[in-house]
Z-matrix of the N, CA and C atoms (Angstrom, degrees):
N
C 1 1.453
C 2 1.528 1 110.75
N 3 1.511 2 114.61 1 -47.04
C 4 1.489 3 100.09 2 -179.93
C 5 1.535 4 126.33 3 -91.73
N 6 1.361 5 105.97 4 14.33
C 7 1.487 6 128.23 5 157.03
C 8 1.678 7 119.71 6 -68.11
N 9 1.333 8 101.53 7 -69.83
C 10 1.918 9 107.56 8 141.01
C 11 1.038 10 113.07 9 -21.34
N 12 1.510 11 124.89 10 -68.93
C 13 1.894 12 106.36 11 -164.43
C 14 1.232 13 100.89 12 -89.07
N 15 1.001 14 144.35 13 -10.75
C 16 1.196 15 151.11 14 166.88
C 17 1.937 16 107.91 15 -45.23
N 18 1.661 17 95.39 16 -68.00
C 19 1.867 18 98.80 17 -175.73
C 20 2.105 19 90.09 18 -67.69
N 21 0.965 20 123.75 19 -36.04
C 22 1.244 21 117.91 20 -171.00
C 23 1.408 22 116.48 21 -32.75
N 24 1.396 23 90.21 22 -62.57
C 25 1.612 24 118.79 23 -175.12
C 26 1.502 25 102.30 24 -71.93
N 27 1.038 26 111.08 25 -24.56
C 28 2.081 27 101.43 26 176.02
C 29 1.457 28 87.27 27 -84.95
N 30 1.208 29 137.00 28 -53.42
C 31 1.689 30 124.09 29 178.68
C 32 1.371 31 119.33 30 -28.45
N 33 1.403 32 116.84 31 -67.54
C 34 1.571 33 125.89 32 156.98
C 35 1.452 34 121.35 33 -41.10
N 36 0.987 35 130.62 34 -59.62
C 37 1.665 36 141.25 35 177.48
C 38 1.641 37 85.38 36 -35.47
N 39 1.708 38 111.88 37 -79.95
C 40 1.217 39 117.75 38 -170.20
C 41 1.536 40 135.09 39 -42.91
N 42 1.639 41 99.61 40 -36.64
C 43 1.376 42 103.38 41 168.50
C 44 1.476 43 143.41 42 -74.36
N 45 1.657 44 89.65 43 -10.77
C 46 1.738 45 116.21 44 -179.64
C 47 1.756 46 98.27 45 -59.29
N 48 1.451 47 88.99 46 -63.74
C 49 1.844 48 119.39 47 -161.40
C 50 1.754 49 95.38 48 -60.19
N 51 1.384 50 116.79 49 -54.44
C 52 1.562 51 111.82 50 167.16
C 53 1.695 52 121.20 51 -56.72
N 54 1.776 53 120.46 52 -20.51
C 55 1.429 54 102.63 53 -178.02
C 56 1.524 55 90.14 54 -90.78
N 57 1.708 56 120.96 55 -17.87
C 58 1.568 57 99.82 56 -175.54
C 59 1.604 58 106.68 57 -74.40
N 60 1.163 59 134.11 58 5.71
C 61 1.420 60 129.59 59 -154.45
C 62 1.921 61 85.77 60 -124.35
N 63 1.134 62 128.98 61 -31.36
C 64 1.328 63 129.60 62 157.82
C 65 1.689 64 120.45 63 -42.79
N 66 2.133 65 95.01 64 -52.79
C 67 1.546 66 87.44 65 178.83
C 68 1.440 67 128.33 66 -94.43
N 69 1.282 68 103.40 67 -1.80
C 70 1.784 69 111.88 68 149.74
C 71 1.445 70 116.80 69 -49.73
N 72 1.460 71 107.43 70 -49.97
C 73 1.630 72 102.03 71 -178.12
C 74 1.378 73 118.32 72 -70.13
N 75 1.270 74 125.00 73 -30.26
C 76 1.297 75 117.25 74 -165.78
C 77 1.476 76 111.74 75 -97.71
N 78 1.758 77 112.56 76 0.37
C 79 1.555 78 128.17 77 142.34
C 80 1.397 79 85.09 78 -45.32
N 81 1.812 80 117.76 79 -115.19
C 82 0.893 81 120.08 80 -178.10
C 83 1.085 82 119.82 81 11.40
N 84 1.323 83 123.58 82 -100.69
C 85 1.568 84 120.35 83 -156.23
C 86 1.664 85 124.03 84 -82.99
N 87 1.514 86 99.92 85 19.69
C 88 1.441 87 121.62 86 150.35
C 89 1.558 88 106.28 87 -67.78
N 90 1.335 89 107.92 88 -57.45
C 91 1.591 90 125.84 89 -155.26
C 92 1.558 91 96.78 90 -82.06
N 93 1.474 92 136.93 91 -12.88
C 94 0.899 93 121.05 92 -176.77
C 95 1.729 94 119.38 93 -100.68
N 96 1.415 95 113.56 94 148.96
C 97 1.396 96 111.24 95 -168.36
C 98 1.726 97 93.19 96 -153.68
N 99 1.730 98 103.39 97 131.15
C 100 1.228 99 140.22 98 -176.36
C 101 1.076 100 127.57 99 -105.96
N 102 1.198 101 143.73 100 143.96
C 103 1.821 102 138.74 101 -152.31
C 104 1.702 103 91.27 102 -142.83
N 105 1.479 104 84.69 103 133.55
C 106 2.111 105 91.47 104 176.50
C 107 1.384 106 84.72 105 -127.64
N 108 1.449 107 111.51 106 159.95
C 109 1.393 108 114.38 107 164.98
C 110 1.563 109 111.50 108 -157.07
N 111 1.131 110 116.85 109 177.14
C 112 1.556 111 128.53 110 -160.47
C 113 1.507 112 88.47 111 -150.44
N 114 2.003 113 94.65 112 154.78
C 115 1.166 114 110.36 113 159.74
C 116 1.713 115 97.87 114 76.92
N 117 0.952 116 127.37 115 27.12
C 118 1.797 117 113.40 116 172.08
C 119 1.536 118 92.94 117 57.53
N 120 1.245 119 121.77 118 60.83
C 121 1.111 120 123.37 119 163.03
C 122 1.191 121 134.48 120 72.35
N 123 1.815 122 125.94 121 -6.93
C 124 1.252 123 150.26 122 171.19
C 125 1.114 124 117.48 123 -46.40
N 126 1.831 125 108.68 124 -32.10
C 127 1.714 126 98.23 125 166.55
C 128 1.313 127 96.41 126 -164.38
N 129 1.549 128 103.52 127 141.91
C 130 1.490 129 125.29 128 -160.66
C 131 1.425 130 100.10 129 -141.08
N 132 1.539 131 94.25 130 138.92
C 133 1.680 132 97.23 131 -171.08
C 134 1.345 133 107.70 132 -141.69
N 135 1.335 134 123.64 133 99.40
C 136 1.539 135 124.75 134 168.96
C 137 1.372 136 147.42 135 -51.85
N 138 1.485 137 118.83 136 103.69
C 139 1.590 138 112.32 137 176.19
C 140 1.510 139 141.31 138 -61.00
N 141 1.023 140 140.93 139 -159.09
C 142 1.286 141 138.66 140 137.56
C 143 1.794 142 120.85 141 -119.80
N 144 1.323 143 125.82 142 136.29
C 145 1.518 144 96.29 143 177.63
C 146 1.683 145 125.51 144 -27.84
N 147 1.390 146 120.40 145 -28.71
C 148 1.172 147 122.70 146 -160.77
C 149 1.392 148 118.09 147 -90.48
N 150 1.702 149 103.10 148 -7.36
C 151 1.693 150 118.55 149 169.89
C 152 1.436 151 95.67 150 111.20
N 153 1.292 152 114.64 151 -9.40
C 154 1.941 153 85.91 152 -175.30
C 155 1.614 154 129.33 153 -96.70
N 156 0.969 155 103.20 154 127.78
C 157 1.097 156 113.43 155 173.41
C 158 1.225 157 126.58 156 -45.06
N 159 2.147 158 122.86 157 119.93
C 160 1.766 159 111.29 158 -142.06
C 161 1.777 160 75.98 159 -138.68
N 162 1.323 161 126.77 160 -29.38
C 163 1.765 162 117.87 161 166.87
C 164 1.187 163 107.68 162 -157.81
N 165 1.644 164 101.61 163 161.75
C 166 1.462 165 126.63 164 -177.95
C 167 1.647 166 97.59 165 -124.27
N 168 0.965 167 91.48 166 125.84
C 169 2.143 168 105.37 167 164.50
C 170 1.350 169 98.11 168 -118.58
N 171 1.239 170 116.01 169 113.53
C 172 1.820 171 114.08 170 134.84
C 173 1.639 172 120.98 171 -104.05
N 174 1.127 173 123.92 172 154.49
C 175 1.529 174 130.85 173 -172.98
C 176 1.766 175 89.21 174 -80.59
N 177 1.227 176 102.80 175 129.57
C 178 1.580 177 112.35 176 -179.48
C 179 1.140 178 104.35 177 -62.84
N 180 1.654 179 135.83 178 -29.06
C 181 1.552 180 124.96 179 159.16
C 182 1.286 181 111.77 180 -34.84
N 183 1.267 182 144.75 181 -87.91
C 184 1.574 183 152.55 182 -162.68
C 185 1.719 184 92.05 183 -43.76
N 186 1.163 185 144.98 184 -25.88
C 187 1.702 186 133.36 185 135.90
C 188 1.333 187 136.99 186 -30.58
N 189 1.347 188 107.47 187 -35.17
C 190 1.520 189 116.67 188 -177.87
C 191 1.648 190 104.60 189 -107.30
N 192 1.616 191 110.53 190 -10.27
C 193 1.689 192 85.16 191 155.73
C 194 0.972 193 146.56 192 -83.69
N 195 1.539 194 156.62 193 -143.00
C 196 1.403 195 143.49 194 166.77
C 197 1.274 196 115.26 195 -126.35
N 198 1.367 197 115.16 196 -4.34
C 199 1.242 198 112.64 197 152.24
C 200 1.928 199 145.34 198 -100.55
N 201 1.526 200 99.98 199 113.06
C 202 1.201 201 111.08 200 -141.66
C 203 1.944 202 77.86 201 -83.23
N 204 1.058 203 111.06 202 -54.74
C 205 1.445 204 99.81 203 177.47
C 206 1.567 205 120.43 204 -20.23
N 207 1.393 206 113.46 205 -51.66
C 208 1.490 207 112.99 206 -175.30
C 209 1.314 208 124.54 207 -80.94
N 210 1.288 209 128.14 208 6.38
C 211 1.801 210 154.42 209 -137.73
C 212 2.082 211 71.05 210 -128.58
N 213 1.523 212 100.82 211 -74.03
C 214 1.546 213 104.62 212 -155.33
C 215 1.980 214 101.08 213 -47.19
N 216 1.781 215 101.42 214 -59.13
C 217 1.310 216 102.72 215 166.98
C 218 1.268 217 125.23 216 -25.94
N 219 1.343 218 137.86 217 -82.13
C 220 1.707 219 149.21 218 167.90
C 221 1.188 220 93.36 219 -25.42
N 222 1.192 221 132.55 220 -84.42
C 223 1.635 222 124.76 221 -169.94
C 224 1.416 223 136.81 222 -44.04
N 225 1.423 224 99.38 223 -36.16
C 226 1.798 225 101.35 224 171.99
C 227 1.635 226 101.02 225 -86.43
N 228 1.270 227 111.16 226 -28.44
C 229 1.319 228 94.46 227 172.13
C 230 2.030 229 124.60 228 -85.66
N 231 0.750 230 97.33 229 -47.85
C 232 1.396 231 89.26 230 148.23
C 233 1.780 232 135.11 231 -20.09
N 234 1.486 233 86.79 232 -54.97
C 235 1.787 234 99.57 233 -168.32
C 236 1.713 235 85.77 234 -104.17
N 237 0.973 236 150.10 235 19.00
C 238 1.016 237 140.23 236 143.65
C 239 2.053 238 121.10 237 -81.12
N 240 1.599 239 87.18 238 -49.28
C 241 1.546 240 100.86 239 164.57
C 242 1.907 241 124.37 240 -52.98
N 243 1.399 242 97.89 241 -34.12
C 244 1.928 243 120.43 242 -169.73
C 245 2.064 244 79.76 243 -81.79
N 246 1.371 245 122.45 244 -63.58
C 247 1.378 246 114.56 245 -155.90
C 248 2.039 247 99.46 246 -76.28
N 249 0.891 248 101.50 247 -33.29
C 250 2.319 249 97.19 248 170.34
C 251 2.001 250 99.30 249 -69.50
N 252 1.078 251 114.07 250 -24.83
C 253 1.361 252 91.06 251 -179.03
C 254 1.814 253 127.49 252 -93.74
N 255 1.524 254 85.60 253 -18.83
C 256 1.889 255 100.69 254 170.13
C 257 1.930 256 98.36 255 -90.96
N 258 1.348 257 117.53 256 -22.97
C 259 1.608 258 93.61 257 165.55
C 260 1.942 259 108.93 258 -59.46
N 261 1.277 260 108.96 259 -72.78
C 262 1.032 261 116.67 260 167.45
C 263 1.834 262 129.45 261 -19.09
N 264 1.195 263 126.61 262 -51.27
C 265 1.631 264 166.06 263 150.33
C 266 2.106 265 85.06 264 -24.64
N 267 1.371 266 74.98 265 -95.00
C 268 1.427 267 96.64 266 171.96
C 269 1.867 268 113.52 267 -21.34
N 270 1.699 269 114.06 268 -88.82
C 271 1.280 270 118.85 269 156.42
C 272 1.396 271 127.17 270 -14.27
N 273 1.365 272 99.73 271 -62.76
C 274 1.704 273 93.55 272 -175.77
C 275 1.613 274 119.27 273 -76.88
N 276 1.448 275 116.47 274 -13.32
C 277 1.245 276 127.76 275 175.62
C 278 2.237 277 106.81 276 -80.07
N 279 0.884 278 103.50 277 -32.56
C 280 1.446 279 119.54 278 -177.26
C 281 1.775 280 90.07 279 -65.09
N 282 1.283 281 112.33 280 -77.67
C 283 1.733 282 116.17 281 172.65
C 284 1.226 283 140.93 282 -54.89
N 285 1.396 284 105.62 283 -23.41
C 286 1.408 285 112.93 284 148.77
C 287 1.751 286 110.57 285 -73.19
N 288 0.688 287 140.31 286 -1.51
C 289 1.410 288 134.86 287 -173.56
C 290 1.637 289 108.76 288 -93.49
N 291 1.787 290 104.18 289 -55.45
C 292 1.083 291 110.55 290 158.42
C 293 1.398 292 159.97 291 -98.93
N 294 1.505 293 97.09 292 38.09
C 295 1.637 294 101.94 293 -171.71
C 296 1.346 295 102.51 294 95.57
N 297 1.133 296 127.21 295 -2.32
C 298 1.734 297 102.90 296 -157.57
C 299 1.598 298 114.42 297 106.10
N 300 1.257 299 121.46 298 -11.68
C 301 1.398 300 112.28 299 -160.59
C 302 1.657 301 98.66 300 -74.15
N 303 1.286 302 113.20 301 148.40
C 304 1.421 303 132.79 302 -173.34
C 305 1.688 304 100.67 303 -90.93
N 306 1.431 305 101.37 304 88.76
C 307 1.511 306 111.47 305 171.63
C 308 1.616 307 109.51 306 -50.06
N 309 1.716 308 103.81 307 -46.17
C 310 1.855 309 98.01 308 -150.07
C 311 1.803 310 99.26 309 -82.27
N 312 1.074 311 115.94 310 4.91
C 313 1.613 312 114.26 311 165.85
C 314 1.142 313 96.99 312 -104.09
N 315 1.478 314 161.98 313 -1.28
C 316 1.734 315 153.09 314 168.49
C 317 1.506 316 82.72 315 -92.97
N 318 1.625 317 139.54 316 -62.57
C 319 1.336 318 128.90 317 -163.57
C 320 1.780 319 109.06 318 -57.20
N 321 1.075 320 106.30 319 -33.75
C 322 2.007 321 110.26 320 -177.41
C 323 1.356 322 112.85 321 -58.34
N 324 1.722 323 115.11 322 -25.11
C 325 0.972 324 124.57 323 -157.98
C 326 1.962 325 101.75 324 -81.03
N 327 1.201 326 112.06 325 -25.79
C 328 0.872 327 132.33 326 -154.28
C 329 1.599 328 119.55 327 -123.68
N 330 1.601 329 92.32 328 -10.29
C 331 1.891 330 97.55 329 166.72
C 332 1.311 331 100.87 330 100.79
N 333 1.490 332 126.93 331 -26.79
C 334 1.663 333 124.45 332 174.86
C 335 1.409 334 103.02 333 -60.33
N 336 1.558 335 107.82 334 -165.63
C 337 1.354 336 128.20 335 -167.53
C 338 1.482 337 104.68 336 175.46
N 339 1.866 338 118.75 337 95.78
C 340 1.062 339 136.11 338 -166.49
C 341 1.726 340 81.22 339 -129.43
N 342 1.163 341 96.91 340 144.42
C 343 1.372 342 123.24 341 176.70
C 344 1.523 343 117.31 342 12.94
Protein backbone atom coordinates (compact mmCIF):
# COMPACT_ATOMS: atom_id res chain seq x y z
CA UNK A 1 0.00 0.00 0.00
CA UNK A 2 2.61 2.58 0.73
CA UNK A 3 4.44 1.66 -2.40
CA UNK A 4 1.11 2.79 -4.24
CA UNK A 5 1.18 6.15 -2.62
CA UNK A 6 4.47 6.32 -2.94
CA UNK A 7 4.40 6.08 -7.27
CA UNK A 8 1.14 8.20 -6.70
CA UNK A 9 2.85 10.97 -5.24
CA UNK A 10 5.85 10.71 -7.84
CA UNK A 11 2.84 10.83 -10.48
CA UNK A 12 1.87 14.25 -9.05
CA UNK A 13 5.46 15.55 -8.40
CA UNK A 14 5.82 14.65 -12.15
CA UNK A 15 2.84 16.20 -13.44
CA UNK A 16 3.42 19.62 -11.70
CA UNK A 17 7.08 19.83 -13.41
CA UNK A 18 5.38 18.50 -16.86
CA UNK A 19 2.38 21.28 -16.66
CA UNK A 20 5.31 23.81 -15.78
CA UNK A 21 7.22 22.60 -18.91
CA UNK A 22 3.71 22.78 -20.90
CA UNK A 23 3.56 26.57 -19.93
CA UNK A 24 7.03 27.31 -21.09
CA UNK A 25 5.97 26.05 -24.42
CA UNK A 26 3.04 27.82 -25.06
CA UNK A 27 5.26 31.07 -23.94
CA UNK A 28 7.18 29.97 -26.71
CA UNK A 29 4.87 29.43 -29.29
CA UNK A 30 2.97 32.53 -28.30
CA UNK A 31 6.27 34.40 -29.01
CA UNK A 32 6.87 32.62 -32.06
CA UNK A 33 6.00 33.98 -35.59
CA UNK A 34 6.55 32.35 -39.13
CA UNK A 35 6.52 33.90 -42.68
CA UNK A 36 5.10 31.82 -45.85
CA UNK A 37 5.27 33.42 -49.05
CA UNK A 38 4.26 33.07 -52.70
CA UNK A 39 5.24 34.34 -55.92
CA UNK A 40 9.25 34.47 -55.39
CA UNK A 41 8.57 36.42 -52.61
CA UNK A 42 5.93 39.02 -53.92
CA UNK A 43 3.88 38.33 -50.97
CA UNK A 44 4.65 37.19 -47.57
CA UNK A 45 2.39 36.84 -44.79
CA UNK A 46 3.27 36.28 -41.15
CA UNK A 47 1.88 33.87 -38.51
CA UNK A 48 2.00 33.45 -34.96
CA UNK A 49 2.58 29.92 -33.40
CA UNK A 50 -1.04 30.24 -32.48
CA UNK A 51 -2.22 30.71 -36.28
CA UNK A 52 -2.88 34.33 -36.34
CA UNK A 53 -2.31 36.21 -38.77
CA UNK A 54 0.12 39.51 -37.52
CA UNK A 55 1.21 40.82 -41.55
CA UNK A 56 0.60 40.83 -45.11
CA UNK A 57 3.38 42.16 -47.66
CA UNK A 58 2.57 42.29 -51.27
CA UNK A 59 5.22 43.88 -53.73
CA UNK A 60 3.28 47.03 -54.92
CA UNK A 61 4.06 45.63 -58.51
CA UNK A 62 1.24 42.81 -58.36
CA UNK A 63 -0.96 46.44 -57.90
CA UNK A 64 -0.28 47.67 -61.19
CA UNK A 65 -1.31 44.44 -62.82
CA UNK A 66 -4.78 43.54 -63.95
CA UNK A 67 -4.96 40.51 -62.74
CA UNK A 68 -6.64 40.46 -59.48
CA UNK A 69 -7.13 36.69 -59.68
CA UNK A 70 -3.36 36.17 -59.34
CA UNK A 71 -2.85 38.97 -56.40
CA UNK A 72 -5.93 36.81 -54.62
CA UNK A 73 -3.89 33.45 -55.54
CA UNK A 74 -0.32 34.65 -53.88
CA UNK A 75 -2.11 35.63 -50.83
CA UNK A 76 -4.12 32.64 -49.82
CA UNK A 77 -1.35 30.84 -50.79
CA UNK A 78 1.10 32.52 -49.07
CA UNK A 79 -0.98 32.57 -45.77
CA UNK A 80 -1.65 29.12 -46.24
CA UNK A 81 2.24 28.38 -46.50
CA UNK A 82 2.87 31.13 -43.10
CA UNK A 83 -0.32 29.04 -41.26
CA UNK A 84 1.32 24.92 -42.36
CA UNK A 85 4.56 26.22 -41.07
CA UNK A 86 3.47 27.66 -37.46
CA UNK A 87 1.22 24.31 -37.27
CA UNK A 88 4.33 22.52 -37.75
CA UNK A 89 6.53 25.35 -35.42
CA UNK A 90 3.98 24.64 -33.01
CA UNK A 91 4.32 20.53 -33.34
CA UNK A 92 7.82 20.40 -33.12
CA UNK A 93 7.91 22.72 -30.10
CA UNK A 94 5.08 20.49 -28.29
CA UNK A 95 7.73 17.30 -28.92
CA UNK A 96 10.54 18.81 -28.10
CA UNK A 97 9.10 19.57 -24.78
CA UNK A 98 8.15 16.11 -24.30
CA UNK A 99 10.54 13.59 -25.27
CA UNK A 100 8.94 13.04 -28.42
CA UNK A 101 5.55 12.36 -27.09
CA UNK A 102 2.93 12.58 -29.94
CA UNK A 103 0.62 15.36 -28.66
CA UNK A 104 -1.80 15.25 -31.91
CA UNK A 105 -2.80 11.49 -31.11
CA UNK A 106 -3.40 12.40 -26.99
CA UNK A 107 -5.35 15.71 -28.49
CA UNK A 108 -7.73 13.25 -31.00
CA UNK A 109 -8.41 11.46 -28.09
CA UNK A 110 -10.06 14.19 -26.66
CA UNK A 111 -11.57 16.25 -29.67
CA UNK A 112 -8.48 18.82 -29.76
CA UNK A 113 -6.18 19.23 -32.63
CA UNK A 114 -2.50 20.16 -31.73
CA UNK A 115 -0.18 19.90 -34.43
Amino acid sequence: MFDKMKNFSEILSNMGAFREKMEEVKKRISALRVTGDAGAGMVTVTATGEGLITNVFINKQLFDADDNKMLEDLVLAATNDALKKAKEATAYEFQSASGGLDFSEISKMFGGNIG
